[in-house]
C-alpha positions as CSV (number, residue, x, y, z in Angstrom):
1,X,0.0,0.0,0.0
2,X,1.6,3.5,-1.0
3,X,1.8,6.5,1.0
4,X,-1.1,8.0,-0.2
5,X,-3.6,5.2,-0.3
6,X,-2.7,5.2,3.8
7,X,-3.6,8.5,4.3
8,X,-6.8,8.3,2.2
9,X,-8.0,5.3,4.6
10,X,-7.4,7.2,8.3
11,X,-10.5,4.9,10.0
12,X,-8.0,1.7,8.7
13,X,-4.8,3.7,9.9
14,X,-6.1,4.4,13.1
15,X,-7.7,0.8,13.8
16,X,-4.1,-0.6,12.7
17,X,-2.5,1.8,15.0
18,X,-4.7,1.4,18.3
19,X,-4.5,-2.8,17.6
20,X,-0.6,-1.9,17.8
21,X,-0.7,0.4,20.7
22,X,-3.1,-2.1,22.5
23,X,-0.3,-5.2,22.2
24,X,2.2,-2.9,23.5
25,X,3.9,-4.3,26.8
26,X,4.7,-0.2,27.8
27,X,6.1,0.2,30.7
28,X,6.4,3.4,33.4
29,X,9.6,2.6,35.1
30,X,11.1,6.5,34.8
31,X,7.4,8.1,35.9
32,X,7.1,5.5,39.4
33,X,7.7,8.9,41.7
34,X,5.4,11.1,39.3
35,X,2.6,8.0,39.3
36,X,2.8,7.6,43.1
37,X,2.7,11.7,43.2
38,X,-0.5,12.1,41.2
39,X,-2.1,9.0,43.1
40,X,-1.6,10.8,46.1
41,X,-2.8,13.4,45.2
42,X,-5.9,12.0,43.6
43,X,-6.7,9.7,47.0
44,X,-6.4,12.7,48.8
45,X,-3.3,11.5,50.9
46,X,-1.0,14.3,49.4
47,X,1.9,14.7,51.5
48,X,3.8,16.5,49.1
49,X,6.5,19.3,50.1
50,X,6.2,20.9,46.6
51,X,4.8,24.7,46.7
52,X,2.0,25.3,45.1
53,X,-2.1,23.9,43.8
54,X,-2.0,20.5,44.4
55,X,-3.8,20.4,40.9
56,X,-0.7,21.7,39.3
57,X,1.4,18.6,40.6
58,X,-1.2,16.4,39.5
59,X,-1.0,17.7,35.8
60,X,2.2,18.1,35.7
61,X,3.2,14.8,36.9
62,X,0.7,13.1,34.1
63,X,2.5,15.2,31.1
64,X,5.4,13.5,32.2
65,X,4.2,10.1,32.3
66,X,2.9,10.8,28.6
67,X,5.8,12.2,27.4
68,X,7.6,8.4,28.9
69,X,4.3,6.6,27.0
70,X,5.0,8.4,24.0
71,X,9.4,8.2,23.9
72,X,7.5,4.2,23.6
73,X,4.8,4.3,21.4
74,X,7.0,6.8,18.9
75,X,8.9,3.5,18.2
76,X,6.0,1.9,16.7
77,X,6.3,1.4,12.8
78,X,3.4,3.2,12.1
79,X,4.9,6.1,14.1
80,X,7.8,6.5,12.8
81,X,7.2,9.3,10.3
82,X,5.6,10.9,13.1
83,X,8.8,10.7,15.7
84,X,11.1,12.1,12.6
85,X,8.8,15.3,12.5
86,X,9.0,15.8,16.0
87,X,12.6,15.3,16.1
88,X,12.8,17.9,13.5
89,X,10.9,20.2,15.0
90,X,12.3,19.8,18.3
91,X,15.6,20.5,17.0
92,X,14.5,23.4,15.0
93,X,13.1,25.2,18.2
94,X,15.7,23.6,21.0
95,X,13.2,24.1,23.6
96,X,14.7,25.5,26.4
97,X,13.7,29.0,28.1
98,X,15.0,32.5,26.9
99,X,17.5,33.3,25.5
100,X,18.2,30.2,24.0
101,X,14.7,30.0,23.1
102,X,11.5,31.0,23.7
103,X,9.7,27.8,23.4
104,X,10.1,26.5,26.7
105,X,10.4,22.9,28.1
106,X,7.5,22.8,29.9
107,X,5.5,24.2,26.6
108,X,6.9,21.9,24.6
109,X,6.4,18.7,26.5
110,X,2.8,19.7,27.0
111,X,2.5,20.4,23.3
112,X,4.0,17.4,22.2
113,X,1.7,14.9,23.4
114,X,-1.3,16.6,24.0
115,X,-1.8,18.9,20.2
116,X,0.8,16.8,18.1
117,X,-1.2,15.1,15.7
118,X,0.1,12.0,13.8
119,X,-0.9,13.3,10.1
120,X,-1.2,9.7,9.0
121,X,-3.8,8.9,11.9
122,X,-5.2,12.6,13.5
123,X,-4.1,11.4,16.7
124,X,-2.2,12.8,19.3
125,X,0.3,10.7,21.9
126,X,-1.8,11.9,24.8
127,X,-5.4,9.9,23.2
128,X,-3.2,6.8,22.1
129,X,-2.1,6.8,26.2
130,X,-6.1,7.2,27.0
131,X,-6.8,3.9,24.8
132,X,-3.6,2.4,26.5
133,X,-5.2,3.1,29.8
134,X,-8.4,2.1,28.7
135,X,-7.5,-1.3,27.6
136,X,-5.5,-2.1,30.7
137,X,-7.8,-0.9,33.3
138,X,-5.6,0.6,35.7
139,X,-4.2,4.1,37.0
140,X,-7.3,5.4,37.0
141,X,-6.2,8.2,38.6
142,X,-3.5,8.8,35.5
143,X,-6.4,8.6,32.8
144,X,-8.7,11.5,34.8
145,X,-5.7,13.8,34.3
146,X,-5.2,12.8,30.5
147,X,-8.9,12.7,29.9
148,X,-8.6,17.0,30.9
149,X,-5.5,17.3,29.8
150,X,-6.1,16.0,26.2
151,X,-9.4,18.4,26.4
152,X,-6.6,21.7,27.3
153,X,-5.3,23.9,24.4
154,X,-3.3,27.3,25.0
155,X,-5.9,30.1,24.5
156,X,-5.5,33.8,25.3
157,X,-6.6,35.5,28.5
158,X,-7.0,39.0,30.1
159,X,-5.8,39.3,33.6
160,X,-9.3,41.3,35.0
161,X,-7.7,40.5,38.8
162,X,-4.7,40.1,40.8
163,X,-4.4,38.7,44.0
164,X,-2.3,37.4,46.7
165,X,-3.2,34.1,46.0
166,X,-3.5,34.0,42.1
167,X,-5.1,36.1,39.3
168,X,-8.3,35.8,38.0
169,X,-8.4,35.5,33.7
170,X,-11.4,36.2,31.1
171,X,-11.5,33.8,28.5
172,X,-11.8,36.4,25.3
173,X,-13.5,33.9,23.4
174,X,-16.3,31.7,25.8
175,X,-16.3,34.9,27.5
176,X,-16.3,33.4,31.4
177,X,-13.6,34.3,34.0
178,X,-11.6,31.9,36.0
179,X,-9.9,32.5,39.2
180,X,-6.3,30.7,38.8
181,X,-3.0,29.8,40.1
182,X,0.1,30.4,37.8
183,X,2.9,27.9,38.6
184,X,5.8,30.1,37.2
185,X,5.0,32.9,39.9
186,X,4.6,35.6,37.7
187,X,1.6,37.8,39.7
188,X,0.6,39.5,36.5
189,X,-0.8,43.0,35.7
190,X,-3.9,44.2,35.1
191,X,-5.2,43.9,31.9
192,X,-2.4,42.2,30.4
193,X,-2.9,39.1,27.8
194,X,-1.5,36.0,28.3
195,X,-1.2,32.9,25.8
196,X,-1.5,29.9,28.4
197,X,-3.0,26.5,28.8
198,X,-5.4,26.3,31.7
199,X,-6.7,22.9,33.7
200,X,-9.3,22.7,35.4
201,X,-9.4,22.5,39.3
202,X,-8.1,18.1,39.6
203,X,-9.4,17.5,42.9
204,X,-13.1,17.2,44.3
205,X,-14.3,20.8,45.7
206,X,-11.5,22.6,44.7
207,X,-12.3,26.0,42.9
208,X,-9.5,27.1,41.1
209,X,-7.8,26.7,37.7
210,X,-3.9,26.3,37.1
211,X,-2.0,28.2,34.1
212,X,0.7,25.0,33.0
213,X,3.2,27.0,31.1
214,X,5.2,30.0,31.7
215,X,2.9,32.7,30.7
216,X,3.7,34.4,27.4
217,X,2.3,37.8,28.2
218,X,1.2,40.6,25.7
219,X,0.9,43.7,27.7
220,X,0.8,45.6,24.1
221,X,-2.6,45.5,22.9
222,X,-6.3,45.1,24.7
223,X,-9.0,42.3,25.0
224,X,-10.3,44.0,22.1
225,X,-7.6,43.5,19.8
226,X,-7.5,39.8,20.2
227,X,-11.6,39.8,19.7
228,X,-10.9,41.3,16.8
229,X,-8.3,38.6,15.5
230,X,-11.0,36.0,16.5
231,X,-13.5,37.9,14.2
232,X,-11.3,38.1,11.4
233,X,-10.5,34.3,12.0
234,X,-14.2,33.2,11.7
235,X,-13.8,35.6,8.3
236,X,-10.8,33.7,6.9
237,X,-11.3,30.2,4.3
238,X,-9.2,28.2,7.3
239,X,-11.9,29.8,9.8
240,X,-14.5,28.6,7.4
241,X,-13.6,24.8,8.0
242,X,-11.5,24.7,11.0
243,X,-13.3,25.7,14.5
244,X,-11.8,28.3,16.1
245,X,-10.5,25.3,19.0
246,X,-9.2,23.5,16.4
247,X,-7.8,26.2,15.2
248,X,-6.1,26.7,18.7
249,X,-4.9,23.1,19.5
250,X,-3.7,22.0,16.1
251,X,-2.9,25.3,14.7
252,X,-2.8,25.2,10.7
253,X,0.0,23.3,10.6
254,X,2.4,20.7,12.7
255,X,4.5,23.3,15.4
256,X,2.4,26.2,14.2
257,X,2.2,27.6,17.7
258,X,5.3,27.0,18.1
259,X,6.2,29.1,15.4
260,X,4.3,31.7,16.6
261,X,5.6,31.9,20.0
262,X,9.4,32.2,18.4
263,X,7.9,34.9,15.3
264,X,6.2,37.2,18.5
265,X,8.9,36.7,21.4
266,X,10.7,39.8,22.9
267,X,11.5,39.7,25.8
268,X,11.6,37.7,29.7
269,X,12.1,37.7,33.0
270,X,12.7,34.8,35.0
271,X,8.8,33.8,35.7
272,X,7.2,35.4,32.4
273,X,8.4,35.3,28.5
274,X,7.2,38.9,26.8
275,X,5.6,38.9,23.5
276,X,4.0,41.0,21.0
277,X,2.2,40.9,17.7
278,X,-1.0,38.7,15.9
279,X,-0.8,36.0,14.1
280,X,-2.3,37.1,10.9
281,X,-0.2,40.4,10.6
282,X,2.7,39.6,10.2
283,X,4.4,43.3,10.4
284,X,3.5,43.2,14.2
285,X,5.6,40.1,15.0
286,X,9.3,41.1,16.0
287,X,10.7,37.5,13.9
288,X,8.1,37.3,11.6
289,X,9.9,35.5,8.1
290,X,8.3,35.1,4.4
291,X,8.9,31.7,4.5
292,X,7.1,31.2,7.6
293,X,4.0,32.8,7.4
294,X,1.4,32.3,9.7
């Protein structure tokens, strides 16, 4: 079967692929303290010195179980083409933290297995480790956090409130506020924008949201301006077939936010990465490049 006759049958890819991921002996032996951290954590016996939402831990802990799943699953056959993109792309960007480069490690890891799509299949690393779990009926506690995790995308947020014990961010586009905790410790100003991917509160009856990534803050520009990029979006022929969500977690290409994060970067501190610029002008983007065009 050629290349293209695989990617015209994706249901067939994807069955092959799943039957391959679900006779897969994977194993968690680098992610034992992270597992028995996010158990803890989900039984309610946390006991963890870490500073910080507990829920934060929790995510965190399951990104880097999924990134071990997916160092595995990338060896599959099937997955292949897909490993030599990301290793391409991770080399391109050298994810780090400023100034080596503004894609950080934490954004990165996050993106890789959670918005990485397999172009052969449509699937990310992060649902393949859901269907692992699924099929082996354990760490139940792991597949809750993947479940929301896989749901997360970055997005873009006004700071509307800043507190002692977090700030509180409008979602520009479902237009709701969230009171959150930001694990870099950057406080935030007023009316600021950030690009960040949110989680929901992971414990019963807790109240409050966690920002993942080191925030990459746009205090250039209002809530208005990125409503108005979301309008023109909805206006645009990818708008007219791509939900704007889609549009956020998948981007129009493979490391399209990526690219966008290294085209709008200026500056950092030590707990937030400053950027400027929209993606559909490219004149207001400090590394913008013809061949790159967003």
């Amino acid at each position: 079967m050629g290349m293209a006759e695989k990617r015209d049958n994706p249901i067939a890819n994807i069955e092959r692929l799943l039957k391959k991921v679900s006779g897969q002996p994977f194993t968690f032996k680098g992610s034992q303290a992270d597992l028995e951290l996010l158990r803890s954590i989900f039984e309610g016996t946390y006991a963890n010195a870490k500073p910080g939402d507990p829920s934060f831990h929790a995510y965190a802990a399951a990104v880097n179980v999924a990134n071990e799943f997916g160092s595995q699953a990338l060896d599959i056959l099937e997955l292949i083409p897909f490993n030599n993109q990301l290793a391409d792309i991770q080399e391109e960007y050298m994810p780090s933290y400023p100034p080596m480069s503004p894609v950080t490690s934490a954004f990165f890891a996050a993106w890789m297995v959670l918005d990485a799509r397999d172009f052969m299949t449509g699937v990310t690393l992060g649902e393949l480790l859901v269907h692992h779990l699924q099929q082996v009926d354990k760490y139940d506690y792991l597949l809750k956090a993947m479940v929301a995790l896989n749901q997360s995308l970055c997005s873009f947020y006004e700071v509307t409130e800043v507190g002692k014990h977090g700030v509180n961010l409008w979602d520009i586009v479902s237009q709701r506020e969230m009171a959150c905790w930001n694990s870099s410790g950057y406080p935030g100003r007023k009316g600021e924008i950030w690009y960040a991917r949110l989680l929901p509160p992971f414990m019963e009856g807790a109240n409050r949201s966690v920002v993942m990534n080191t925030p990459y803050v746009f205090q250039e520009g209002t809530r208005r301006t990125w409503e108005n990029f979301y309008q023109r979006y909805l206006l645009s022929d990818f708008g007219a077939t791509h939900s704007w969500r889609d549009y956020l977690k998948y981007g129009k290409s493979l490391g399209y936010w990526l690219e966008f994060v290294f085209q709008a970067f200026k500056g950092y501190t030590g707990n937030m990465i400053l950027v400027t610029g929209v993606p559909d002008d490219p004149v207001s983007l400090p590394h913008s490049h013809p061949k790159h065009r967003l």
